[in-house]
N, C-alpha and C positions, 0 to 999 in steps of 0.2 A: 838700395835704389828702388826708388818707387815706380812701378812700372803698370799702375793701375789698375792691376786684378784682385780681388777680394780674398783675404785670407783667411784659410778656415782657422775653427779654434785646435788648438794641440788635442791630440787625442785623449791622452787622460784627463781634461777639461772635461770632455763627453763622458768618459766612464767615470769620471766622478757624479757628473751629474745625474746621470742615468741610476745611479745605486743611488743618491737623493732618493730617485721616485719613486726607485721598488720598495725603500728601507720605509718612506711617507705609507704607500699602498700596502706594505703589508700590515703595519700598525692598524688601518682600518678596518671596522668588526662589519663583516657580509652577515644579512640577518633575511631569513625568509618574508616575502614581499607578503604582508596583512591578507591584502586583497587575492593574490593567489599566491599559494607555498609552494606551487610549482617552478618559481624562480626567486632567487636570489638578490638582493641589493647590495648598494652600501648603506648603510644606519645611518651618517650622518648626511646623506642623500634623501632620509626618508621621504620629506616633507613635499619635495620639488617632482620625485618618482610618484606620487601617488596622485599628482594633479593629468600626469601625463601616464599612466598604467593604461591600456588596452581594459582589462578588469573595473577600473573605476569606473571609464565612458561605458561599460555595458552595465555598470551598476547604476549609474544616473539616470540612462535611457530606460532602465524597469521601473527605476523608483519615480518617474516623469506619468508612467501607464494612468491612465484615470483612476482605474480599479486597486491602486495599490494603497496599501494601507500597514505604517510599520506594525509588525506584531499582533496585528489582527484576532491573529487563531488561533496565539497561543495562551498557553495557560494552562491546556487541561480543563479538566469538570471534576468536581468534587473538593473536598479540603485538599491542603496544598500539607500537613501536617499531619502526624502521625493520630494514626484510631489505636485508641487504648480498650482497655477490658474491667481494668481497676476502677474503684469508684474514686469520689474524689477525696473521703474518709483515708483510701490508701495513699493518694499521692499526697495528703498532707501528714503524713506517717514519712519516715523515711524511706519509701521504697526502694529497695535493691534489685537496680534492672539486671538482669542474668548475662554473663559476658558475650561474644558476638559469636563463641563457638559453639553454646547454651541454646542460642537465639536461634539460630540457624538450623539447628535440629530439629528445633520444634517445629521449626517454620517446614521441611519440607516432611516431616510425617505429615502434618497440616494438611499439606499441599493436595497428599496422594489419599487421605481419606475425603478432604472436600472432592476435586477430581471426581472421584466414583461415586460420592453423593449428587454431587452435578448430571455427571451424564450416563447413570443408569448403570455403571460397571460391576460387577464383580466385588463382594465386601467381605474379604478372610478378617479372621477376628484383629490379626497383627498387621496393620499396612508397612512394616517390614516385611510381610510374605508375600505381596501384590508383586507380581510380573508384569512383564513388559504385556506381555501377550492381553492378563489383565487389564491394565491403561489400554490396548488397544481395542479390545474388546469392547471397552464404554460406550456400546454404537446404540445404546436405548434413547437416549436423546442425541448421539451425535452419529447416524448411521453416515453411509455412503451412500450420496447418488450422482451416479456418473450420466451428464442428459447428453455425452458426445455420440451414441451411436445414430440415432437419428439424423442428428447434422450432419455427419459424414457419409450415412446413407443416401443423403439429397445429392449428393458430390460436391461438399465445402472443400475438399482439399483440391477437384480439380480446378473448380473457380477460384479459389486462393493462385493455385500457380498460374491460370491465364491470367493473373492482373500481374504477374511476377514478383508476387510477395510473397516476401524471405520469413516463414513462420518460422523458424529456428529447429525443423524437424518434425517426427513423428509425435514427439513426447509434447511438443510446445502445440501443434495442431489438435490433437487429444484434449491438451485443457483449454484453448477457446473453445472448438465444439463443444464443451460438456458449459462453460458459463454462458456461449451464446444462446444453450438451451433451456439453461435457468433466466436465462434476462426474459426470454420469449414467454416461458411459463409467469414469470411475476408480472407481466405487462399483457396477457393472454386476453384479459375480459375487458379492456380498452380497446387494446390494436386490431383485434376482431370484428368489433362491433363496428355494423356498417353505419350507425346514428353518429359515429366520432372520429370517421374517416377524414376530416377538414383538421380534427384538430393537429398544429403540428407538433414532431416528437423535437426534444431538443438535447441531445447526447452531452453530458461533460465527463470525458474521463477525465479522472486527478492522476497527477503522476504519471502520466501517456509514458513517458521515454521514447520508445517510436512510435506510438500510435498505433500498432496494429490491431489491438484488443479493438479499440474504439471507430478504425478503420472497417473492420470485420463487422462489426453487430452493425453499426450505421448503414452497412451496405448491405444486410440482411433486413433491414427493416425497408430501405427504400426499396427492393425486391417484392416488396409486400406493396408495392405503390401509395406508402406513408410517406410525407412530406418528412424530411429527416435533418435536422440542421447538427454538425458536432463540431464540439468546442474542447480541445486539445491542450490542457496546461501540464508544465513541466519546469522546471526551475533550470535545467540546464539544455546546452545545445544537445544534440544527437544526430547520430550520422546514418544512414538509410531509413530514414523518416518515410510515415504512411502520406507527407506531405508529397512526396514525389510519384505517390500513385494518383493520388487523388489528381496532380498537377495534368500528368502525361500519357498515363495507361490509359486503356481501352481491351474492355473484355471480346473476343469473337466469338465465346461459347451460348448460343440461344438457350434464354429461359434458366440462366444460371440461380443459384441461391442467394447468390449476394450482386449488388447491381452497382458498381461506388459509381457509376457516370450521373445515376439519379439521386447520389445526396445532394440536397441543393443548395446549401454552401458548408463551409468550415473554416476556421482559422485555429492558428497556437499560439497560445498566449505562454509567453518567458516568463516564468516568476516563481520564487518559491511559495507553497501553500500558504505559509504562516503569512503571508502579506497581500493576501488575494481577497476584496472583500465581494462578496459572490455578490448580493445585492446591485453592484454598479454592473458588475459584468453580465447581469442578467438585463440591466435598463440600457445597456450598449447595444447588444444584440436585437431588442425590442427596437430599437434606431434603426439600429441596420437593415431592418428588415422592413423597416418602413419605409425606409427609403427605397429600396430593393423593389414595393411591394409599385410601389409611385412612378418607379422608371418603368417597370414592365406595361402600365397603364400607358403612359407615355409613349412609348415604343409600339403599343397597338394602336396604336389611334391610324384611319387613314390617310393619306394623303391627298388622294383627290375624289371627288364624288362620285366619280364610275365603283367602287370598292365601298362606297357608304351603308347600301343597306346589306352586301352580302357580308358585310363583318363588324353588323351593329351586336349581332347578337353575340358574338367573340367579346367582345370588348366588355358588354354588361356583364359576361360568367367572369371573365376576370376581375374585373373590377369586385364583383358580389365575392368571388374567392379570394381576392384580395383583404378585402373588409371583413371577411369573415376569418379568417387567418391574426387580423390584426386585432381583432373585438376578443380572441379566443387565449386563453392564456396553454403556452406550453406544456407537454406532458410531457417531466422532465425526470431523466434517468443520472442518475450519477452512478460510474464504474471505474473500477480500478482492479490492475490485475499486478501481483507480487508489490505492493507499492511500503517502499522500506519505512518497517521501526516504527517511526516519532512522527514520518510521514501519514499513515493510516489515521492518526490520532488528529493530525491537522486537518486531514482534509474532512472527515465527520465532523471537527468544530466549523471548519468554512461551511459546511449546509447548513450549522444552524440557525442564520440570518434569513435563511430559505424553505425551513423546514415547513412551513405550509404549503407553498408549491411543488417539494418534491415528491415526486409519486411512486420511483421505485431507485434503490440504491444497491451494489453489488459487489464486495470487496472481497479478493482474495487478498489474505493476505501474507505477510513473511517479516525474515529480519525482526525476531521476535528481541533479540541480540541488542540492537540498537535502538530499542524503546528507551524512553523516557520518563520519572515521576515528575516531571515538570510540565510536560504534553499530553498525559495519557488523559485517556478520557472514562474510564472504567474506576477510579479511583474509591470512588464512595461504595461503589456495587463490590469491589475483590475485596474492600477490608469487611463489606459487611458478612461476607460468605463464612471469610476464614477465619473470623470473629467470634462468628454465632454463636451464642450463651447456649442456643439448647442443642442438646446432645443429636450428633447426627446419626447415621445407622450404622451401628455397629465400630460406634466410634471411640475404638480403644488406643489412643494416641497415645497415652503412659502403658508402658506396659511392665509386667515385674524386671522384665532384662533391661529396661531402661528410663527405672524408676527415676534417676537424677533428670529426666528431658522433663521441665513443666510445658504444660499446655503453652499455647501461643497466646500472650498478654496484649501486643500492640502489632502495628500492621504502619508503618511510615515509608519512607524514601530509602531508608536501609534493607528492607525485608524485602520493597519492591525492589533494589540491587541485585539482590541475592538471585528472584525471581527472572531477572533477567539477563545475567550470567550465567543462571542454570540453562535457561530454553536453548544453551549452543549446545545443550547435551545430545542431542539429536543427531549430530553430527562425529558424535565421539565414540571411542571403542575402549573401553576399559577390561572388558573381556567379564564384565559379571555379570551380564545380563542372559535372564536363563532363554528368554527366546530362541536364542542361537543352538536348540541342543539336537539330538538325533532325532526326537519324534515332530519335531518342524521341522516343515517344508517351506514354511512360509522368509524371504527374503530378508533378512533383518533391514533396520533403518539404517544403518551405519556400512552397508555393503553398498546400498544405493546409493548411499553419500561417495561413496570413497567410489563405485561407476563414473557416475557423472562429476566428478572431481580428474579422473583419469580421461573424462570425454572433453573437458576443458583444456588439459594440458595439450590434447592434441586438434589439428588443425582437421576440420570437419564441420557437416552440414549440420547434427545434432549437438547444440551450442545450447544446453540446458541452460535455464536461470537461476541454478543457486549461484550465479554471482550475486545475489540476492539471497545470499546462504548466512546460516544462522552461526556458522565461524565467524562469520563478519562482529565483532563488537567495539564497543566505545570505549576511552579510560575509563578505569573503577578505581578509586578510590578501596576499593575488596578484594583487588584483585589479588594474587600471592596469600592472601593469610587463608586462615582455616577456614574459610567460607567455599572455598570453591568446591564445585558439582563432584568431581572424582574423591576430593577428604570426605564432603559429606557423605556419598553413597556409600565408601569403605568402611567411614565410623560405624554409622548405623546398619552395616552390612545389609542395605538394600534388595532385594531379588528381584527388583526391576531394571538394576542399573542407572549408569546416567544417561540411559536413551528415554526410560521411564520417564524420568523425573524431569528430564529436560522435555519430554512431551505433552506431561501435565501440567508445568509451568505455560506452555506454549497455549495452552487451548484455555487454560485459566486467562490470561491474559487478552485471549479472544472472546472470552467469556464477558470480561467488565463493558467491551468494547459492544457486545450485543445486546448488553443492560443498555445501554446507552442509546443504543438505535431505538428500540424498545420503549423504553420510559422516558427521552428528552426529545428525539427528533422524529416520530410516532404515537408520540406517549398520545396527543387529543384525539385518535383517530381508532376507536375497538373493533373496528373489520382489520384493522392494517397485521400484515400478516410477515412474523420475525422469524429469523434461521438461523441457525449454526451449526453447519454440517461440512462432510469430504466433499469435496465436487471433483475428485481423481482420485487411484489407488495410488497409497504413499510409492508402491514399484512408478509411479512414474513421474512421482516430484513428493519427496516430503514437507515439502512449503502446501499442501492440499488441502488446507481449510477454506471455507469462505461465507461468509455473514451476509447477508441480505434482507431486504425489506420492500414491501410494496402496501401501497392502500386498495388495492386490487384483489389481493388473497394472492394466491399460490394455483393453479388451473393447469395441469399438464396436459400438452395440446397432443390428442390423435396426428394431426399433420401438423408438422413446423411450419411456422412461417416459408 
């Protein structure tokens, strides 16, 4: 009897069809989303998810920037292909390249005799006998200069907490003081000089992450009542950005060191280095500041004639310091502090479109780990070193215990592998390394690692940056076989260990990188004045190199800014 209520389907109608959907669902392959591998798809959904991803519309709206430009910056400098030693008489001979465990050895005796020819070290006859203590000792060309007690002196760390910014501790306040006092010495005989007090300064950190490095110096220059414009790039978001001081804070402390209410503007440009072409982003800001320079004339003008003559003569300084601002080309810094790997390499290619306007440049760097022979920019300068035909001092790389090792023949994309697999040595404890023994006091590398490795795991104010740590590495194709840092230093029973070795690769590495500043992006200019030194003792970041350059010289200021 039909009684006109809707009847449902019989039950096992549903549970068949329901195992239908699981049996369809499970058959489909979930494949990591291109655009972020932070989530999952379905595969055969690719095409439809990637129009609609959250990822994609932030990747259209970078690639939309005026200043973007695919692949801009990369590339590297130098040949892209290995430097040989052989003439061409050998390679049209059947030469027999020696296997990759052969290569390897050679490569880091190499390593640790160029090393101490480089920067002044210590030369025993066997660089099998070179300690760590040795490599560290190399301080003839690469001493320590630490310029944070000054700045701290001023009271930088109370003016850092009245803006209530988060320097990450004692150990992260330590290294701005000491590069805010290298950026002031490289820029000394400009920023002093009361004839160029008009001109203005124009800050780019590369790689900001949050901005403080860049947040810090900028606000120590407009303390100095320099006009200070900074321009903040960073390829991803970041969360307690120097954005939100700049936006909101306000200092109460008179006559601080650092002033950020008088930088007089900033913005953060999203983007990765490799696609940034500095040129536009230099002709944007030249815009905006024109505009900028136009509304402020605008804005003084009076409105009625009782104010005419007591603020004619307002209006012409503006206007003349307007004009004069605009006629003036920027004196322009570029900084970066820990800025990872393949990134350091990028952002010295992004100046080179600007290399006559820049006046001083300042990179700490790190994440020697996640360098690249496809980015680096040092290429031609490391093969020519480790190369060299003539004999270096006291350069007994063969020695009778290890007559089978030939000399280093070629120098390519394999040897620079090796080179930067090894720089995570730094981080490592093998237990061969003789620094560690009863008549040092001194702190090994590998204790401070595994400190601030143990200050990471726990929740606290001293939030070190080796998350920019040189554990950090990429796939290698090397990785597993005989090539890695612990076979090699056991084979050739090293007495510097793999902290050694991973330390000489590191500062070779920074080495090609200060060829570079040097002979391509300085090269026109014989006053311009090059560095590669600690700017911290490794006790308080083993990441403490840092390269620098200015066309200024080098001038260490009695008073800081």
């Amino acid at each position: 009897m039909d009684d006109g209520t809707t009847q449902s389907l019989p039950s096992s109608d549903n549970q068949n069809k329901n195992n239908k959907n699981t049996h369809a669902a499970a058959k489909r392959t979930r494949i990591p989303c291109p655009l972020d591998p932070t989530h999952t798809i379905y595969k055969d959904m690719l095409a439809r998810h990637l129009k609609i991803c959250p990822k994609a519309k932030l990747q259209r709206e970078i690639q939309s920037q005026p200043f973007y430009r695919q692949d801009v910056n990369t590339g590297g400098h130098g040949g892209d292909q290995s430097h040989t030693t052989h003439s061409s008489e050998q390679r049209e001979k059947k030469y027999h390249r020696p296997n990759l465990e052969t290569r390897a050895k050679a490569l880091a005796l190499r390593i640790l005799v160029v090393h101490q020819h480089v920067f002044g070290g210590p030369h025993p006859g066997n660089p099998q006998q070179l300690t760590l203590e040795d490599i560290e000792q190399a301080c003839t060309q690469l001493p320590l200069k630490d310029c944070s007690d000054k700045q701290l002196q001023l009271g930088l760390a109370q003016a850092i907490d009245s803006y209530h910014i988060r320097s990450g501790g004692p150990k992260h306040l330590q290294q701005q003081a000491s590069l805010l006092g290298h950026l002031q010495n490289l820029s000394s005989s400009k920023t002093n000089n009361n004839n160029n007090n008009s001109q203005p300064i124009l800050m780019l950190e590369l790689g900001a992450g949050r901005g403080m490095l860049g947040l810090v110096a900028a606000g120590s220059f407009a303390a100095a009542n320099r006009h200070v414009d900074l321009i903040m790039m960073e390829r991803a978001g970041t969360r307690s950005k120097a954005d939100t001081i700049l936006r909101n804070h306000k200092s109460k402390l008179p006559n601080q060191c650092i002033n950020v209410e008088q930088i007089q503007s900033w913005q953060r440009l999203q983007c990765d280095l490799a696609h940034v072409h500095m040129p536009t982003v230099l002709e944007l800001h030249k815009s905006q500041q024109q505009e900028k320079n136009t509304a402020v004339v605008a804005d003084k003008e009076t409105p009625t004639q009782a104010n005419v003559d007591s603020k004619a003569a307002t209006n012409d300084d503006v206007s003349s310091s307007s004009n004069n601002n605009k006629d003036r080309q920027p004196f322009i810094m570029a900084i970066a502090k820990h800025l990872c790997g393949a990134g350091t390499d990028l952002a010295l290619k992004a100046l080179y479109p600007i290399r006559d306007q820049l006046q001083v440049c300042l990179m700490a760097t790190c994440c020697h780990g996640v360098c690249t022979w496809e980015h680096y920019v040092g290429r031609d300068y490391l093969a020519s070193v480790l190369l060299a035909e003539e004999k270096l001092q006291n350069d007994n790389t063969v020695t009778a215990k290890d007559a089978d090792v030939p000399p280093l023949l070629e120098f390519g994309p394999e040897e620079f592998e090796m080179m930067r697999l090894w720089s995570s040595g730094t981080v490592k404890d093998d237990g061969t390394s003789s620094a560690d023994n009863g008549n040092n006091t001194k702190q090994p590398a590998n204790s401070i690692a595994e400190a601030d490795n143990g200050k990471r795991k726990r929740k606290g104010t001293e939030i070190e940056d080796e998350t920019h740590c040189d554990s950090c590495t990429t796939d290698s194709q090397l990785e597993g076989k005989v090539t890695s840092v612990v076979d090699v230093v056991n084979s050739l029973q090293l007495s510097c260990g793999v902290q050694g070795l991973g330390r000489a690769c590191q500062r070779l590495l920074d080495y090609g990188r200060k060829q570079y500043l040097e002979q391509v992006l300085f090269a026109e200019d014989p006053k311009a004045y090059v560095d590669l030194c600690y700017y911290v003792p490794s006790s308080v970041t083993p990441q403490n190199a840092v390269f620098m350059a200015s066309r200024q010289g080098y001038k260490v200021l009695a008073d800081p800014l």
